[in-house]
Each structure stands twice: as C-alpha cells, then as structure tokens.
DOPAFI-657729 format. One record per residue (C-alpha): x, y, z; residue number from 0. Coordinates in steps of 0.2 Angstrom, whole numbers, plus 5000, padded with zeros to 4 digits. Example, Ala and Ser with C-alpha at 12.3 -4.5 7.8 and 13.67 -1.06 7.14 Angstrom:
% residues 2
     xx     yy     zz    nr
   5062   4978   5039     0
   5068   4995   5036     1
% end
This chain:
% residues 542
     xx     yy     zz    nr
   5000   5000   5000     0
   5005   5018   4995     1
   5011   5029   5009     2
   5005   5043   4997     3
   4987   5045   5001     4
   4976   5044   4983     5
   4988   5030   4972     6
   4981   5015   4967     7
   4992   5001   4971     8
   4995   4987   4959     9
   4987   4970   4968    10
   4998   4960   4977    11
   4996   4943   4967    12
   5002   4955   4951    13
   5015   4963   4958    14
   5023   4944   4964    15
   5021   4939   4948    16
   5029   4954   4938    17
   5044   4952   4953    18
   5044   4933   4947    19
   5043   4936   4927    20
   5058   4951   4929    21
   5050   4965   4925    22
   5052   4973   4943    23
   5069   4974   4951    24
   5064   4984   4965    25
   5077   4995   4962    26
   5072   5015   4963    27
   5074   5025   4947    28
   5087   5035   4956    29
   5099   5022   4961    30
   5098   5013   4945    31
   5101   5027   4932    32
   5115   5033   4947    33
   5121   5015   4942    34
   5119   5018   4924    35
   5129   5033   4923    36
   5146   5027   4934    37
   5144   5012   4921    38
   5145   5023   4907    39
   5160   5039   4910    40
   5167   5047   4902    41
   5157   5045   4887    42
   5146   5058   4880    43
   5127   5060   4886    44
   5121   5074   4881    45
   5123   5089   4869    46
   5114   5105   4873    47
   5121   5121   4861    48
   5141   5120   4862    49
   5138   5110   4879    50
   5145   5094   4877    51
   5139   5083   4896    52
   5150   5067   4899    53
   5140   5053   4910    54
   5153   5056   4922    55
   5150   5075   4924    56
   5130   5072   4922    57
   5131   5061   4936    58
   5143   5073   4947    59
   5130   5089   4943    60
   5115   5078   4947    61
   5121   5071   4963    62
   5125   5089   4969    63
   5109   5098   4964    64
   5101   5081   4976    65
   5114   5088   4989    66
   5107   5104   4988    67
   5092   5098   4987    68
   5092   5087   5002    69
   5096   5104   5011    70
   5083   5113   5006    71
   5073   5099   5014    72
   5066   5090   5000    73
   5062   5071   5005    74
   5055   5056   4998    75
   5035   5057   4991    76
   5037   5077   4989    77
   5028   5084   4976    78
   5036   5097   4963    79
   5027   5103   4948    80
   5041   5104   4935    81
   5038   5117   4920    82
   5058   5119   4911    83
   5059   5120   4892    84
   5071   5107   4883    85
   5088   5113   4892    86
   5101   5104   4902    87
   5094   5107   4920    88
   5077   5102   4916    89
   5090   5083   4915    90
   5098   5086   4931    91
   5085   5091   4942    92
   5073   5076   4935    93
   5085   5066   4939    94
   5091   5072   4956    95
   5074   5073   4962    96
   5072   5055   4956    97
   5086   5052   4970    98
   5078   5058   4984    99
   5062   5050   4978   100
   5054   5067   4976   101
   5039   5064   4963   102
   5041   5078   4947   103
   5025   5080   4939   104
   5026   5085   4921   105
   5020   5102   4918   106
   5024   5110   4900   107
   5030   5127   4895   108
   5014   5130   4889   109
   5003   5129   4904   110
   4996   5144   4912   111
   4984   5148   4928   112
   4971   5134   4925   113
   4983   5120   4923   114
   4998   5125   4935   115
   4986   5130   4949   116
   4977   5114   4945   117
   4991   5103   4949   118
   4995   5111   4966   119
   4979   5111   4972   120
   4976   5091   4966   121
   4998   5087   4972   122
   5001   5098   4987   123
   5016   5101   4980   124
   5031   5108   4990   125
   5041   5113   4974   126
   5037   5123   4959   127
   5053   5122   4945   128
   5048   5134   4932   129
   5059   5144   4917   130
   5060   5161   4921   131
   5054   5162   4902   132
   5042   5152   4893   133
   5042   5157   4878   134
   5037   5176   4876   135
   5028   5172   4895   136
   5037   5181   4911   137
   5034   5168   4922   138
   5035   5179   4938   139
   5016   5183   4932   140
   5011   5164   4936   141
   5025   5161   4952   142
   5018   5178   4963   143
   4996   5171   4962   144
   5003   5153   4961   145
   5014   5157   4981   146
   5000   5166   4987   147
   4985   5151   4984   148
   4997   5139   4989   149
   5008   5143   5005   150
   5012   5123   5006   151
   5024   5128   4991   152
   5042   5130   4998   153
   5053   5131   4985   154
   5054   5136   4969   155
   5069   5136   4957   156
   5072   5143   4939   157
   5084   5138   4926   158
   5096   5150   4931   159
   5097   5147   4951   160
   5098   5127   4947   161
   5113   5133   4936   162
   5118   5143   4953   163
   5117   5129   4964   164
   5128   5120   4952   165
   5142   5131   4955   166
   5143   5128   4973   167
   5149   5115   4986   168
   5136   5107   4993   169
   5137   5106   5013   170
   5131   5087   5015   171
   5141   5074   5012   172
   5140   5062   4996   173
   5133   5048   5008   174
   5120   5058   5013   175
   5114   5053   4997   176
   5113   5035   5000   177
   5106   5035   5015   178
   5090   5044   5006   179
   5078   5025   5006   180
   5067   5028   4992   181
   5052   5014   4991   182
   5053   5006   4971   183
   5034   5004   4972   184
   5030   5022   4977   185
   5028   5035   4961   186
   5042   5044   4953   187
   5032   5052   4944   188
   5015   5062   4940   189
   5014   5059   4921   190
   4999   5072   4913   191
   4984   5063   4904   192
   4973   5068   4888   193
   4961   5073   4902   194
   4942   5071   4894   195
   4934   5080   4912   196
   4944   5096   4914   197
   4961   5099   4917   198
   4972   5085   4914   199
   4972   5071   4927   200
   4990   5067   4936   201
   4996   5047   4932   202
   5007   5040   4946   203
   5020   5029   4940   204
   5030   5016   4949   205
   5049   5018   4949   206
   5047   4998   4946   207
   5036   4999   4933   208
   5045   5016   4925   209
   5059   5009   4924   210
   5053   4992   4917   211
   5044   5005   4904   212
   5059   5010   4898   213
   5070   4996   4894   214
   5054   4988   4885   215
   5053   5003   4874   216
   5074   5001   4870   217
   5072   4984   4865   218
   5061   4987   4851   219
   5069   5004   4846   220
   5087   4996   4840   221
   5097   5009   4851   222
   5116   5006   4851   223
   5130   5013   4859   224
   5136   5030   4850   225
   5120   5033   4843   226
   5112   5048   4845   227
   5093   5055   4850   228
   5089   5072   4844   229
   5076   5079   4856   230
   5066   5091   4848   231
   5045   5086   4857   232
   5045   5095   4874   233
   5053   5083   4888   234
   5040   5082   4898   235
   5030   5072   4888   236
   5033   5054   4894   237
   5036   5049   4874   238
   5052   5060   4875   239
   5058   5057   4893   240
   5055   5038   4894   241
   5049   5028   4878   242
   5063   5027   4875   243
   5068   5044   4876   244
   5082   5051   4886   245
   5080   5040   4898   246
   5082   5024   4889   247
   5098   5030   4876   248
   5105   5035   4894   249
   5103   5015   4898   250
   5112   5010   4882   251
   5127   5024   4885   252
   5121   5034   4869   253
   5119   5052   4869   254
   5105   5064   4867   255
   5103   5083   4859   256
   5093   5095   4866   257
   5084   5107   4856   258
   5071   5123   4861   259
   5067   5126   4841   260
   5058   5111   4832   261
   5058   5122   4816   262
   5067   5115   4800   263
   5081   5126   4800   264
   5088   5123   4817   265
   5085   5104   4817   266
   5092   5100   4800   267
   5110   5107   4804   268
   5108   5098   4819   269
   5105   5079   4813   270
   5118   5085   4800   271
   5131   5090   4812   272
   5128   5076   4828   273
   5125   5062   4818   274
   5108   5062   4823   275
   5102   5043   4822   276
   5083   5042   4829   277
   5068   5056   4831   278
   5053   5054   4840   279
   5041   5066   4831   280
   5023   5069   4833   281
   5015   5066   4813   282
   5013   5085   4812   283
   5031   5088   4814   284
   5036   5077   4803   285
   5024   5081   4790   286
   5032   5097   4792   287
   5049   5092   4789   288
   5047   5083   4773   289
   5037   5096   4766   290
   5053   5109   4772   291
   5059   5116   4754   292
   5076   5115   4764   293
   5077   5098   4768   294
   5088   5094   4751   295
   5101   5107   4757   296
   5107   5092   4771   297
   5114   5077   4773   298
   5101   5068   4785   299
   5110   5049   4781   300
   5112   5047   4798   301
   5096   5046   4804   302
   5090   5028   4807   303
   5074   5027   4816   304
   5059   5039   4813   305
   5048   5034   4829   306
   5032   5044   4828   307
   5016   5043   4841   308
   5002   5054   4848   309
   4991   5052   4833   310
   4989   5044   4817   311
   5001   5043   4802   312
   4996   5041   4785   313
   5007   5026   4773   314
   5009   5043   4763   315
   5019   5051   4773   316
   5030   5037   4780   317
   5036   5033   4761   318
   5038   5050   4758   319
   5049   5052   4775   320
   5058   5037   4769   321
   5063   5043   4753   322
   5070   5060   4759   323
   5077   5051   4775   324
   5087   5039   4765   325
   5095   5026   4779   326
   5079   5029   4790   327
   5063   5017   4793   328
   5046   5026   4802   329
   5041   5015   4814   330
   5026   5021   4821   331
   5021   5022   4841   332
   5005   5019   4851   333
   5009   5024   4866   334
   5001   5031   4881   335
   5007   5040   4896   336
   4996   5030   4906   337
   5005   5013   4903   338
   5004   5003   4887   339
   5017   5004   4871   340
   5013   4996   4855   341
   5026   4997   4842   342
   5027   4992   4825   343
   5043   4981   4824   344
   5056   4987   4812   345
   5057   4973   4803   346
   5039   4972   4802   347
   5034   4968   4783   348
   5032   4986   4774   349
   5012   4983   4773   350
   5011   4982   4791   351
   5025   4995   4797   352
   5013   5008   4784   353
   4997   5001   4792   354
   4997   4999   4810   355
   5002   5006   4825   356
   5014   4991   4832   357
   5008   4977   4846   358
   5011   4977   4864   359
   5031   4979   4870   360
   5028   4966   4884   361
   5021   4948   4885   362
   5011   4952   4900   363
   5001   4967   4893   364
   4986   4960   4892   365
   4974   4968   4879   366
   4956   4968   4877   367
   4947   4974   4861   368
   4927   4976   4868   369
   4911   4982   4862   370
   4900   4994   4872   371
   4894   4981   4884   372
   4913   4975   4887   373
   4912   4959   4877   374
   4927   4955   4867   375
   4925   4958   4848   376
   4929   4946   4835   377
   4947   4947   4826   378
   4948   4961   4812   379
   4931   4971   4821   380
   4933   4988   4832   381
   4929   4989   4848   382
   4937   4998   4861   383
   4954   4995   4872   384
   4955   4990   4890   385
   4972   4985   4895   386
   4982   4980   4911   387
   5001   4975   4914   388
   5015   4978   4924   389
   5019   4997   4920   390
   5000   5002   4916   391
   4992   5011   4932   392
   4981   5005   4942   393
   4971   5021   4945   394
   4975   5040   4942   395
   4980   5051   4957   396
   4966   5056   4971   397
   4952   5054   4959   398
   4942   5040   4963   399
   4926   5042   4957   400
   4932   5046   4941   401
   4942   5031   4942   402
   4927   5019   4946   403
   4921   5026   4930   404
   4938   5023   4921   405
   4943   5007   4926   406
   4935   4989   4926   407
   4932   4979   4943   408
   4947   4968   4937   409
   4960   4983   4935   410
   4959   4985   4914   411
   4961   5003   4911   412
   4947   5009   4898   413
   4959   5018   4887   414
   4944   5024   4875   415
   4954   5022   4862   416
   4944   5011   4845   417
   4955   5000   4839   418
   4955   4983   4828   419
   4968   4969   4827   420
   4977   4966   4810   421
   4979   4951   4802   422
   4998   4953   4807   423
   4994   4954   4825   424
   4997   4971   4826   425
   4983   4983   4828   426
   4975   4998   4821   427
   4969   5014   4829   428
   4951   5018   4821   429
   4948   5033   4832   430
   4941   5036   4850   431
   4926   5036   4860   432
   4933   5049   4872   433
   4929   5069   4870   434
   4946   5075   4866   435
   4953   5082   4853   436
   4971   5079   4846   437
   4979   5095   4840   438
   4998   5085   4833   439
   4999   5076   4845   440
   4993   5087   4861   441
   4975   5080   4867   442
   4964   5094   4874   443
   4947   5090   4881   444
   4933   5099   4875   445
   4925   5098   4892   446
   4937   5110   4899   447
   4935   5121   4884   448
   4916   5120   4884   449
   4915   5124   4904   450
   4927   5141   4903   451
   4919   5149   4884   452
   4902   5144   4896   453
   4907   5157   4908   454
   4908   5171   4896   455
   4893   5183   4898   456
   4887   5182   4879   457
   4886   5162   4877   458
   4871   5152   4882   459
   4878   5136   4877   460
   4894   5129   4867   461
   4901   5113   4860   462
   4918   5111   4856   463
   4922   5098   4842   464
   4937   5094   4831   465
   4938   5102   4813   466
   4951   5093   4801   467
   4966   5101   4796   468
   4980   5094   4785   469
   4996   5098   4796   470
   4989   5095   4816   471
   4979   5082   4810   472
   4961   5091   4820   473
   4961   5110   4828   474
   4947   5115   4838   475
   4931   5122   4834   476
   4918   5130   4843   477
   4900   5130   4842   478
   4891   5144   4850   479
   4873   5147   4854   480
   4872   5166   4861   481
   4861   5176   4874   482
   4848   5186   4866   483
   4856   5202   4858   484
   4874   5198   4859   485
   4888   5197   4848   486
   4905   5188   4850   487
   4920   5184   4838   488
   4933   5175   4838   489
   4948   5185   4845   490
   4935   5190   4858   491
   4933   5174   4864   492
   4951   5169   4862   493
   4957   5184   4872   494
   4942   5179   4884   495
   4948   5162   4888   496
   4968   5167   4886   497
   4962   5179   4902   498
   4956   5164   4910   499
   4973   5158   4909   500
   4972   5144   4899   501
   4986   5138   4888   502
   4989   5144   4869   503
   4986   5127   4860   504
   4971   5126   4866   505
   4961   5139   4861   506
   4948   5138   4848   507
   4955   5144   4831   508
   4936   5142   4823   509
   4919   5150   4830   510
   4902   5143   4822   511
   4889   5155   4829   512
   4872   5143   4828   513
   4853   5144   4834   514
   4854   5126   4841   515
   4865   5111   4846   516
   4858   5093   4838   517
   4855   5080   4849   518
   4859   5062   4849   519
   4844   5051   4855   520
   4850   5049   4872   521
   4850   5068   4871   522
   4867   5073   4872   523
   4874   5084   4861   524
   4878   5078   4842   525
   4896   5082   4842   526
   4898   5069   4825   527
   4887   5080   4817   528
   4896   5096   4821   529
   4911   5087   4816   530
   4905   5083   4800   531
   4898   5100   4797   532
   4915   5110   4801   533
   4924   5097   4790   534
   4912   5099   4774   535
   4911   5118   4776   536
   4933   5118   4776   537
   4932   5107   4760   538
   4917   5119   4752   539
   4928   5132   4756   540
   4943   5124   4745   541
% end
C-alpha cells in the first residue's frame, strides 16, 4: 500500500508475479540510472548548444543539485510541479529529484493559471521548477498568484538558480545521498493525461514499473551505443523522457541533443552535424519536415529510426519520409502515458510497418478489444481498448470516482481508444470514444474548453468539436449558441479564455455561431454531426 494517500496500488498477486517474470527489480529509478551513469563515463550523454555533458559529469552535477536539494529539505514522496523548456537542468533536476524520491509531475512550458494551479491544488506540491521564460511568458506573472494560493509551496527554482546551485559545494556529504531509502513501488512520477473532464488528470508511476517502461521501449527501438537522439518534442511528455527517450539512450550509453526550436532550420544542421540517428516526432512535425523546401540542402543519412506517436500517420507520409530520410525506417508508436506501448517492429513487413500502430512491448500486457457492453469483439472488428500489465496504472492520482468510472472491477484501464487487430497481430487505431481532441499530438478535452467559453457573459451554450486540418491532424472548433442580443467573435473569445489563463494550443481557432445544438437520441449533444459540418464547410471552402 502507497504511503502517498490517493495511488492506486497494483494488487499484490500481480505485483509477485511481475517480481517473478523480471519486469520489477525493485530498484528506485534514482539508484539505477546513478548506476547507469558510473557504468557509462566518460562518454558523452548529452549535447545542449556547444555544451558537450560526459555521463561522468551528468552524474557529478545531478548528485549535487540532490545535495542541495536534500538541504533545502526535499524528502521522499514530495511533490514538485516541474515546468523547464528542453535545456540541460530540466535533466539534472529530473533526475536528482528521482534520488531523493521526490515525485516531478510534468508540467509544459505552455501551461498557464488553469493548469499550473490545477496541479498544486490536486499534488500539494512543495516545489514549483519553472523557466524564468516560457516562451514570450514572464513567468514571475504565474509564480507571485501561484505562492499566494498555495503557502504549502516551499521552494521554487528557475533555470538560472539550478545553474547557481551547480556552482557551489554542497554542505552534506555524498553519503548523505545513499542513505535517502526511496520505496521502488511508490511513484516517481505524476505523468499528465489527455484529460476528457477538465484539466488534465496526474498518472502516478511506479519507479518499478517506469523503469521496466523504459528498457521495453529500447528493446524494440534498436538503440546502440554511439547513437544519437535528437530531442526536439518537449521533455515532459513521457514519449520523449521515457519511451525510449532520454532515459532509455542513457541506459544504452548513447547520447542525446537538446533542442528549444523544432523548426526545419535549426533541426536539419543539427542531425547534420551530431550524427543524429533516431527522432521521435509527433505526425505533424514530421509532416512538416518533409514538406521543408530545405530539407535537400542536408545530409540527414544518419538518421535511422523515425519513431512517431500521439496520433495517426498516414502510409503517405511514412514513404515519403523514407525517401528523403534515406538510411531511416518510420516506425510508428502507440503509446500512452498511462502505461501501454505498442510498436510496430522494424522489421515488420512494409504493409504492416505503413498500416498499423505496432503490438504490445511486453508479454504480460494484456489487451482487450470490447464492444460497448465489454464483450470482446471478434478478430479484424473495432471495439474499444482496455488494458492491464506491469507498467499500466492501476488508477489516476486522488480521483476516485472518476476512476470507478475509468477502470473495470478487474484493473483494465478503459483507454477509449477504437482500435481493431490486424491480420499481422498488430493493431489499428480507428479513432476514440473519448471527447478530446488531438491537435499534433497534444490532446485537449473539449470539456474544459466547453466549461470556461460557458462562463463568458454572451454564450448560452457551446460545443467544442474537432475540425480537420492537414498539418495538426484536427484543431478546435467552437459552436456557439448566444444570449439574446449579443455578439462575439473569435479574438473575443480567444482573448476571453487566454484571460482565463488557459494555455495557447488550446484555444479555439474556429467560432460557428448557431441557433441550436443537435442532439443524439440519448440527448446529448451531436458532436459527430458538428464534426461533420465543420469538415464539409473547410472542403466547400477549398
């Protein structure tokens, strides 16, 4: 049982078994990447600008930002909401709080009020990590109202004091470090869902099942020692950070490069000049990149493995990517931050690597393909995903009704994902039953959206839907019934809910002003039909 009041435990019958079958080591992520980077030296780990990071000085800089830490009085099970661009310290702190067994939760540059404050008041967190620059954002604007509602907040660092504290000799000794016990089952980490109700909901993961995570995801990704990751999708996301991400190259004693700019320019020179051998791309990026005029102008041979996840790909695009990255396969990701990764197999036959999203990374994820009573659907039909298995939670942090909603009495996760199983064994996504919508990758839930455009004095009623669009895959659009003798537009209401606080990518970039919503029989709102009336209104207008 947790110590940390609102985690779900795994049962214990599963967690002997996923001891017994090696999947669980019980050793803290701390200690074993500690171990992972005295194994590795004087090799190098990571590339930021004309910063070249051995593993030995990675692990020197970690251990004394934990030493600092351990000072400031940060113990096992604390809470620190963790908002740092793609830079160095974002690595050291992650890490050094992953010693004392302090829990990060994964906020992103992007955040604002509604989410940030959100995360302390559902964490209690003690710590708040935050750039002093996000973007074009001071970020003193969110840390001042964010102190004041939440006096449990103790510390907070930017970039430039954690690059401070690395100057300095700590005043505790380096055994003070090891004598930090840090529990492997406990979370050490508070991932961020889709989120269908509101903000996003917080995902503990295990150190045992994390790190279990992350060595599944390498040994289907053909990492080898001197390759190279280039980091370009925000860190925080678990795609980047842990499947295999930064984490798992580290485990293979291959480096990473960390890069702020995801534009063409900036990344090109880079693969170019590092050797660059995998990405891991959202389908908008890359859809990006190989329509770049520049992307002749370099020598991107290097590159290997093209991993891309958060949405679907089309075969198009994957030939197309292959051709201009001339050494380099797509294999495609389905992966959730949740728990469960499917990947397609590199040598997978060319039909299925263009046609499917991959099978499950371990033996003992055990899927379920069901209809809407939860009976399993035949081979080849869609239904929807439940899954459990020894690094898919168990239930998401201090929310259990909505779990009881979420989760089956046996422990599959609902995903809500509509999926079907391929002839080959792997499976294809065929959309979702949740109320989210996926802008490249990002997944915003329209509930949130629906509940802030509500407040505004002009609206009666709203429905947010997705609309199609060729390069994030779906943007948001708003349907909007309003009060008798008002008027509204769409900067209005964008500066309206940007006031609210809430973060740029997910502001409505359509408004359909309408008389009335359609309902379905069970009288909720049609939302397939607003979809379809958006989309057939973008392609009139073509």
């Amino acid at each position: 049982m947790s110590k940390l009041p609102g985690v779900t435990p795994f049962p214990e019958e599963l967690a002997a078994r996923y001891r017994e079958l090696g999947y669980w080591e019980d050793n803290p992520q701390g200690r074993y990447y500690n171990d992972v980077f005295a194994t590795h030296g004087d090799l190098v780990a990571m590339v930021s600008g004309d910063d070249r990071v051995t593993f030995a000085q990675l692990k020197e800089r970690i251990d004394r930002l934990a030493l600092h830490l351990l000072e400031l009085g940060v113990a096992p099970l604390d809470r620190w909401v963790v908002q740092l661009p793609n830079v160095p310290e974002f690595v050291y702190l992650y890490f050094a709080l992953q010693r004392l067994g302090a829990i990060p939760i994964m906020a992103l540059a992007s955040h604002r009020w509604t989410e940030i404050n959100a995360f302390f008041e559902l964490s209690e967190a003690s710590g708040y990590a935050v750039s002093e620059k996000l973007g074009d954002f001071d970020s003193s604007q969110l840390i001042a109202p964010i102190r004041e509602a939440h006096p449990e907040l103790r510390v907070v660092l930017g970039a430039a004091t954690i690059r401070q504290l690395l100057t300095r000799k700590p005043s505790l000794e380096q055994a003070s470090l090891d004598r930090v016990e840090v529990d492997p089952e406990e979370p050490c980490i508070l991932q961020l869902s889709g989120g269908t109700t509101g903000v996003p909901k917080l995902i503990p993961r295990t150190h045992n099942d994390y790190v279990y995570n992350t060595k599944a995801a390498v040994a289907v990704n053909d990492v080898r020692p001197g390759d190279c990751l280039l980091v370009v999708l925000p860190i925080a996301h678990n795609f980047p950070l842990a499947c295999p991400g930064i984490s798992g190259f580290f485990v293979e004693g291959a480096r990473v490069v960390l890069t702020e700019s995801a534009r063409a320019d900036d990344v090109f020179p880079l693969i170019e000049r590092e050797r660059v051998t995998h990405l891991e791309l959202v389908p908008a990026l890359l859809i990006r990149y190989v329509n770049a005029p520049s992307i002749g102008g370099f020598d991107l041979s290097s590159v290997r493995v093209i991993n891309t996840g958060g949405q679907k790909l089309q075969p198009e695009v994957k030939r197309r990517a292959e051709a201009l990255f001339p050494s380099a396969r797509v294999q495609e990701v389905f992966g959730m931050a949740e728990g469960l990764l499917m990947f397609v197999r590199l040598d997978d036959p060319d039909e299925v690597r263009f046609e499917t999203v991959g099978r499950p990374v371990c033996p003992d994820d055990e899927i379920m393909i069901v209809d809407d009573e939860r009976n399993p659907v035949t081979d080849g039909e869609i239904g929807e995903l439940l899954v459990r298995g020894p690094y898919t939670l168990r239930g998401y942090y201090g929310v259990p009704e909505y779990n009881a909603r979420t989760f089956t009495p046996d422990g599959f996760y609902m995903s809500g994902d509509l999926m079907r199983r391929h002839p080959s064994g792997n499976y294809v996504v065929e959309g979702r039953k949740k109320d989210l919508i996926n802008r490249g990758g990002e997944k915003i839930s329209a509930e949130e959206i629906e509940n802030l455009i509500l407040s505004h004095p002009a609206v009666m009623n709203v429905a947010c839907v997705p609309m199609p669009d060729p390069v994030l895959g779906e943007k948001t659009c708003a349907f909007v019934i309003l009060k008798a003798g008002r008027s509204l537009t769409l900067p209005e209401l964008t500066a309206f809910l940007a006031e609210k606080g809430l973060a740029k990518f997910k502001l409505p970039e359509r408004l359909e002003l309408t008389d009335d919503l359609p309902l379905s029989k069970f009288g909720k709102v049609a939302k397939n039909v607003l979809t379809k009336q958006v989309a057939e209104k973008l392609s009139a207008a073509h």
